[in-house]
Every structure is written in C-alpha cells, then in structure tokens.
C-alpha positions as CSV (number, residue, x, y, z in Angstrom):
1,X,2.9,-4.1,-40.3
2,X,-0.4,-4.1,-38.6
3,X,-0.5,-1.2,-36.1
4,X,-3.1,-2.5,-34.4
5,X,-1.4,-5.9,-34.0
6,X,1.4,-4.3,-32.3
7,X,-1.2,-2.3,-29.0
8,X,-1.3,-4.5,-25.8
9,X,-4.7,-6.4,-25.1
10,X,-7.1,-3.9,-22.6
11,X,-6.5,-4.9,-18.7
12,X,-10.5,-5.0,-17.7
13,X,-10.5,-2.8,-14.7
14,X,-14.0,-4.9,-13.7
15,X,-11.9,-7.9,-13.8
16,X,-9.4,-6.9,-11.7
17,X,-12.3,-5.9,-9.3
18,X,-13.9,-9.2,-9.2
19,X,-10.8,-11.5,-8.9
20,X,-9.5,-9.3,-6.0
21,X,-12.3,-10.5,-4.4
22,X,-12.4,-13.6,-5.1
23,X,-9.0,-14.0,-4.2
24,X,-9.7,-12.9,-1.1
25,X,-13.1,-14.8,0.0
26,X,-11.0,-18.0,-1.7
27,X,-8.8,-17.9,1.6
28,X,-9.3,-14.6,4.1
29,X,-7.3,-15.6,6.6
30,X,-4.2,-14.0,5.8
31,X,-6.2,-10.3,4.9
32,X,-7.9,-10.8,8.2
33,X,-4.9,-10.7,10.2
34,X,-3.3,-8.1,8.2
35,X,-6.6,-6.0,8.8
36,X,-5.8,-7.1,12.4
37,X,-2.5,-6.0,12.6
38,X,-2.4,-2.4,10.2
39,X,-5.7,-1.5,13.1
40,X,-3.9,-2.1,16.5
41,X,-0.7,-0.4,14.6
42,X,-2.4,2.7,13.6
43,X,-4.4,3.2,17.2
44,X,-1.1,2.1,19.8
45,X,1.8,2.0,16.9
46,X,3.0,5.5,18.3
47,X,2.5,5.4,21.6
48,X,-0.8,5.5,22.2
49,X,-1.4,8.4,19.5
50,X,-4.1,8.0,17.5
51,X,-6.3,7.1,20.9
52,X,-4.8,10.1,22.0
53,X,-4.2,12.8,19.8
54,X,-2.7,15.5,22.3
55,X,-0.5,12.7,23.6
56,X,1.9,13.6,20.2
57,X,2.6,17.0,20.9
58,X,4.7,15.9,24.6
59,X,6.9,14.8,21.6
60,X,8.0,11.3,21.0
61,X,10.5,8.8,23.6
62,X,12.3,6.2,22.3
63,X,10.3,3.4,23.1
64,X,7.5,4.9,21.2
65,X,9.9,5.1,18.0
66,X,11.3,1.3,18.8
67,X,7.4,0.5,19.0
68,X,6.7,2.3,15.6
69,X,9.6,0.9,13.8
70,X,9.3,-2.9,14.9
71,X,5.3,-2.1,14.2
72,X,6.6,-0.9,10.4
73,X,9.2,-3.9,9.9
74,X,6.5,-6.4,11.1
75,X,3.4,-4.9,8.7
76,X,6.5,-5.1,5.7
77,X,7.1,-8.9,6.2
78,X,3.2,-9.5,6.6
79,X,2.3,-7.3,3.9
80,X,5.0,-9.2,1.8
81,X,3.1,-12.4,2.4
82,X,0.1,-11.1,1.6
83,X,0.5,-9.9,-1.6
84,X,2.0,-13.7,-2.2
85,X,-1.1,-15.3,-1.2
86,X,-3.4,-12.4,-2.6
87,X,-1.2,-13.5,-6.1
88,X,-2.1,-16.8,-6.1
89,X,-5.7,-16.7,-5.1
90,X,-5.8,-14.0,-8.5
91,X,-4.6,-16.8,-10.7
92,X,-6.9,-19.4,-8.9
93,X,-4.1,-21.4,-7.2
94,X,-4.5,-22.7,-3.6
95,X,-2.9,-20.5,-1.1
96,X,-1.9,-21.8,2.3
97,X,-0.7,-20.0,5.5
98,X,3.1,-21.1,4.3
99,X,2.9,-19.2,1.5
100,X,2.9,-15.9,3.7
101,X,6.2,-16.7,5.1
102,X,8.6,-14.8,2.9
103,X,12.7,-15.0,3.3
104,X,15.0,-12.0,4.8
105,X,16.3,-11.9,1.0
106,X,12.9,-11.7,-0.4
107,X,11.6,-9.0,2.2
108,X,14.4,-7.0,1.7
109,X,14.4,-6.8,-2.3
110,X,10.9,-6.2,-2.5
111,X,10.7,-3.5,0.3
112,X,13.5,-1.7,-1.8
113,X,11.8,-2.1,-4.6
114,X,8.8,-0.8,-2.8
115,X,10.4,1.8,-1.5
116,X,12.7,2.8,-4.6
117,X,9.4,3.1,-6.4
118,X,7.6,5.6,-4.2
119,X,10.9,7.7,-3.9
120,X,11.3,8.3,-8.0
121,X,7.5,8.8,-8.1
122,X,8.1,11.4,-5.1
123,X,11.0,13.0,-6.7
124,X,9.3,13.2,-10.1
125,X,6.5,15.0,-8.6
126,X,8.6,17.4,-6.4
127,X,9.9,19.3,-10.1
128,X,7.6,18.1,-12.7
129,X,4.4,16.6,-12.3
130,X,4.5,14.6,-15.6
131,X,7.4,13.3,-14.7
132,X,6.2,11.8,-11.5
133,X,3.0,10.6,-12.9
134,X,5.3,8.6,-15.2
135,X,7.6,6.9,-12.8
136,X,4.2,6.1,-10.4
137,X,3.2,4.1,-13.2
138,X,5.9,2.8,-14.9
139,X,7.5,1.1,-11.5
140,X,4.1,0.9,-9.7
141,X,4.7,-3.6,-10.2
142,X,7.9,-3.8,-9.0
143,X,6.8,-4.5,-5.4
144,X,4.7,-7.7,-7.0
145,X,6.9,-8.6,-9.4
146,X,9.9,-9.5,-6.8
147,X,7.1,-10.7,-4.7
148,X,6.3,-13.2,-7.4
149,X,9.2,-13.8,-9.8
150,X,11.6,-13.6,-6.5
151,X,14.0,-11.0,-8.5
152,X,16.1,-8.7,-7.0
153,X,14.6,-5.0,-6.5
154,X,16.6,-4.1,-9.7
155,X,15.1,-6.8,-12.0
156,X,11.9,-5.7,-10.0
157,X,11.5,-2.2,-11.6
158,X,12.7,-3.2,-15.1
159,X,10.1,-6.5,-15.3
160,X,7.8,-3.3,-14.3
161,X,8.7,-1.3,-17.0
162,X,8.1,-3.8,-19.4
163,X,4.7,-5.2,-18.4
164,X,2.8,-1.4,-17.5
165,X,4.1,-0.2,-21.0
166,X,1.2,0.7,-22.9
167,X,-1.5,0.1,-19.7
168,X,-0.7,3.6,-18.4
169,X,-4.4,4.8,-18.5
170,X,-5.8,1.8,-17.3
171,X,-3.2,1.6,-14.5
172,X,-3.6,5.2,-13.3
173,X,-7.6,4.6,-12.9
174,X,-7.1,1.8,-11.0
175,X,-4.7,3.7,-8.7
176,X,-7.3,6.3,-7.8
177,X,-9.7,4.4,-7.6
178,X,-7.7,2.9,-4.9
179,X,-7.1,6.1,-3.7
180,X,-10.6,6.4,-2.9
181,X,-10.7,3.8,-0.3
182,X,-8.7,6.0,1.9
183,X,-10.8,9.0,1.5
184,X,-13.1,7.8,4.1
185,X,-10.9,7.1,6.8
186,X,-9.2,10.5,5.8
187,X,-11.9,12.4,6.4
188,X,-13.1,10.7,10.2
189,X,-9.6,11.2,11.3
190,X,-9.5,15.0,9.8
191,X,-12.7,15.0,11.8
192,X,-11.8,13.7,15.3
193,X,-8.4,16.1,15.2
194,X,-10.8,19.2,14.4
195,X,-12.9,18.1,17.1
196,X,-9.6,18.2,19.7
197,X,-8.6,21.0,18.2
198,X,-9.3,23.1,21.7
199,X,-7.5,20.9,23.5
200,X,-4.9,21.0,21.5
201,X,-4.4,24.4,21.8
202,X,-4.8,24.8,25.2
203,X,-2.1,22.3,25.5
204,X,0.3,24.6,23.3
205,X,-0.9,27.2,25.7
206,X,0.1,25.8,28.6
207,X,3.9,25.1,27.8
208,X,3.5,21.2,27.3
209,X,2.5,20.1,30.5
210,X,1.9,16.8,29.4
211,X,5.5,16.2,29.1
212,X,6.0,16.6,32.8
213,X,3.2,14.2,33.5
214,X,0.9,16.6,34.1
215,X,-2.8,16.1,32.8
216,X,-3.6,18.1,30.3
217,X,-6.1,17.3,27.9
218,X,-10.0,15.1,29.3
219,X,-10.1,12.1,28.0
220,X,-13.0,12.4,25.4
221,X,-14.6,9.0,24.6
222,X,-16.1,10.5,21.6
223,X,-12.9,11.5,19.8
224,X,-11.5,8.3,21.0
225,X,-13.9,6.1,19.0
226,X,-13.8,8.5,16.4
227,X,-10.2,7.6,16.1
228,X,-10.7,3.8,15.9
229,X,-13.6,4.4,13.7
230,X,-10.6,5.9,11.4
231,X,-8.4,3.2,12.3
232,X,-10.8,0.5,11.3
233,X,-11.4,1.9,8.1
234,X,-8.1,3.0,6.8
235,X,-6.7,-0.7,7.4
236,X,-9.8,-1.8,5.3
237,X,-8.8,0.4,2.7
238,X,-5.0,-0.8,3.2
239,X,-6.3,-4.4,2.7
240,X,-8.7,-4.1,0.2
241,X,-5.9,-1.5,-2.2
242,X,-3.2,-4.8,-1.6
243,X,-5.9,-7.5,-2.9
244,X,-7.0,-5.0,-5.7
245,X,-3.2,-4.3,-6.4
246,X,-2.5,-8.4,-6.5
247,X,-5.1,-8.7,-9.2
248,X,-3.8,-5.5,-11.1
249,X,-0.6,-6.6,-11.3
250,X,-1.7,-10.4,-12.7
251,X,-3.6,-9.3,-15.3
252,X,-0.5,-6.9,-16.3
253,X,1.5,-9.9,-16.1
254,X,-1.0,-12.5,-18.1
255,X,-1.7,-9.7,-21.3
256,X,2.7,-9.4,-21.3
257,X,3.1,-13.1,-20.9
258,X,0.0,-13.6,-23.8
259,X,1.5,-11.7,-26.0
260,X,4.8,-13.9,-26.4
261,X,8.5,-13.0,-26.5
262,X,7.8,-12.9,-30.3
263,X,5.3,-10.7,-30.4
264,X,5.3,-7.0,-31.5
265,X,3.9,-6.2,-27.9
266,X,6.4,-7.8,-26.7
267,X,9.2,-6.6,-28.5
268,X,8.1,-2.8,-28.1
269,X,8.0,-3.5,-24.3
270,X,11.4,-5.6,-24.3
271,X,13.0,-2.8,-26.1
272,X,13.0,-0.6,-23.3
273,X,16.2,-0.2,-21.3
C-alpha cells in the first residue's frame, strides 16, 4: 500500500485564518455581544475587582461569588452559541441570531466536554508534560464537535480523537498562536497590578481595613483604565481565539469527512478506541 495514500490532507493554518474572519464579518453580531459581555464580566464579574484591584484582598462575599458564577454560567451558554454561529459562517452557511440559542442538554454536554478536556490536558501536564501536550491536542474538538454534531460529551472526545489524528503539529501552532492573542492583555494587567503594588501593600500593612469599610487604597484613574484597557483586550483575544477555533475545527472536520469512511485515513483514525 501506498504510504503516502494513507497521511491526512495538510489543514492550511492561513485558511483557517481567513475563514475565521470571514465568518465573522459574514454576521458580527453575535461576537459583538460576546466581546460585550466577556468585557463588563472581567471589569465588575467579581465584585468590582479588576476596577479595583485592592478591593480583592478584603476577601470575597457571597454576592460577589453568586455575581461571578451566574457571570460564568451566562458567558458558557453564549459562548456555546457562538461557536454554533462562528461554525456555520466557517462553512459559508447563513447564521441567524436563533442559531445562538442552544438547549440545557446541549450546554451541558458541551461544557463537560469542555471542561473534561482541559482537566486531562491539566492532569497530563501536572506528571508528564508529553503526556499533557497529547491529551490538549487529541480532545482540543470536543467542545465543537458536541456543539455541531449535538453528541453527548462522551461521543464529543472520541469524534475528537478521530479527526485531530495525524494534525497534531498543525493543531498545536494554531493553539499558540492563539495563545498570543492573550499576551497582550497579560502583560497591561501584569502592569496595572505592579503599578498598585504600594497600595497593595500598605493595605496588608494595615490589617485589611478595607474589610471594615474603611478606605484604604486612592482611587487611581490611571490604574483604573489601565485595567479596562486589559479588559478590552483580553475579551478581544477571547473572541477572536473562539472564531479562529470555529474554523480550526471545520477544516479538521472537512479533511476527516474528505477522506471517506473507506479510506486508509480514515480507517487509521477510526481504529482508535
């Protein structure tokens, strides 16, 4: 037999690039919002911290962690959405606003799936790093494919298996390169903490007054907008990484389907448990 015959097509990493965004100027509405929503979530989702960074160390009420959690449940369902409509307008099919409305059955498979994902790729790289370099790639589909195929989380990570098998390299580039995206919000929020850094300290010097209501820390309009500056761009990067992901995960999906059930791709993938 042909070796050759039996390697999976190349996933064009530019390709990926350009549908993401064409997927996303097709109908913008829905990335818009979710932009909208991950920026007022990361600058009030915990109380007010990330407008206030000395605010976190009075320690956090209850309200603040109903606040955060209904913030987190709400970004899943609309996130969920997204990457429905982001799937589409990869595969040049018209997207409306229904399409982001996702059932409690369908949220709840693909946020396990999500979430099953990211804890074998944690575990993997708590003892080995190969390991956990292997299960971030091999499951990294599973959120789109229950997304798309509406499979439970289980089916989820096996229909990943199947269509990343032979991408790894491709898969893994694309990944950092979506990695990037957040280095720049990183890096102005690492730099409005340094800059509270005194008063942070002179809060942990004075016992916590803050969590007696005393003032403890000026307000300082520079870190504040340094914060949202953060804010802004780590939801862009969070928007941009779940277009990017959409088109990633289509072109996976097309080069698997390509190949045919009788193919010798498609056997070598099929043949994994």
């Amino acid at each position: 037999m042909n070796t050759a015959s039996a390697r999976p097509a190349k996933v064009s990493v530019d390709a990926v690039l350009t549908s993401a965004l064409r997927a996303f100027l097709a109908f913008p509405g829905p990335g818009l919002a979710y932009f909208a929503l991950m920026a007022v979530w990361t600058c009030a989702g915990s109380g007010g911290g990330a407008l206030d960074p000395a605010s976190l160390m009075a320690g956090p009420s209850s309200f603040d962690f109903i606040v955060w959690l209904a913030g987190a449940l709400l970004i899943g369902w609309v996130m969920c959405g997204l990457a429905r409509v982001a799937i589409a307008g990869v595969r040049g099919e018209e997207a409306t606003w229904n399409d982001t409305i996702v059932s409690l059955s369908e949220y709840f498979h693909a946020a396990t799936a999500l979430g099953t994902w990211i804890t074998l790729a944690m575990f993997g790289f708590l003892f080995f790093v190969v390991p956990g370099v292997l299960a971030f790639l091999i499951w990294s589909q599973a959120f789109c494919c229950a997304i798309d195929f509406k499979e439970s989380w289980t089916a989820a990570l096996g229909h990943s298996r199947r269509i990343t098998r032979g991408h790894h390299g491709q898969i893994l580039g694309v990944m950092f390169g979506i990695a990037m995206l957040f280095v720049p919000g990183t890096i102005v929020s690492a730099s409005a903490v340094w800059n509270s850094a005194p008063d942070l300290e002179a809060l942990l010097g004075s016992g916590f007054p803050a969590a007696s209501g005393q003032a403890a820390v000026a307000f300082d309009p520079a870190v504040v907008a340094t914060m949202l500056l953060a804010a802004v761009l780590g939801a862009a990067a969070q928007t941009a990484a779940s277009y990017i992901g959409a088109a990633l995960y289509v072109a996976l999906q097309d080069v698997y389907a390509a190949a045919g059930p009788d193919s010798a791709v498609a056997r070598n993938q099929s043949s994994l448990p």
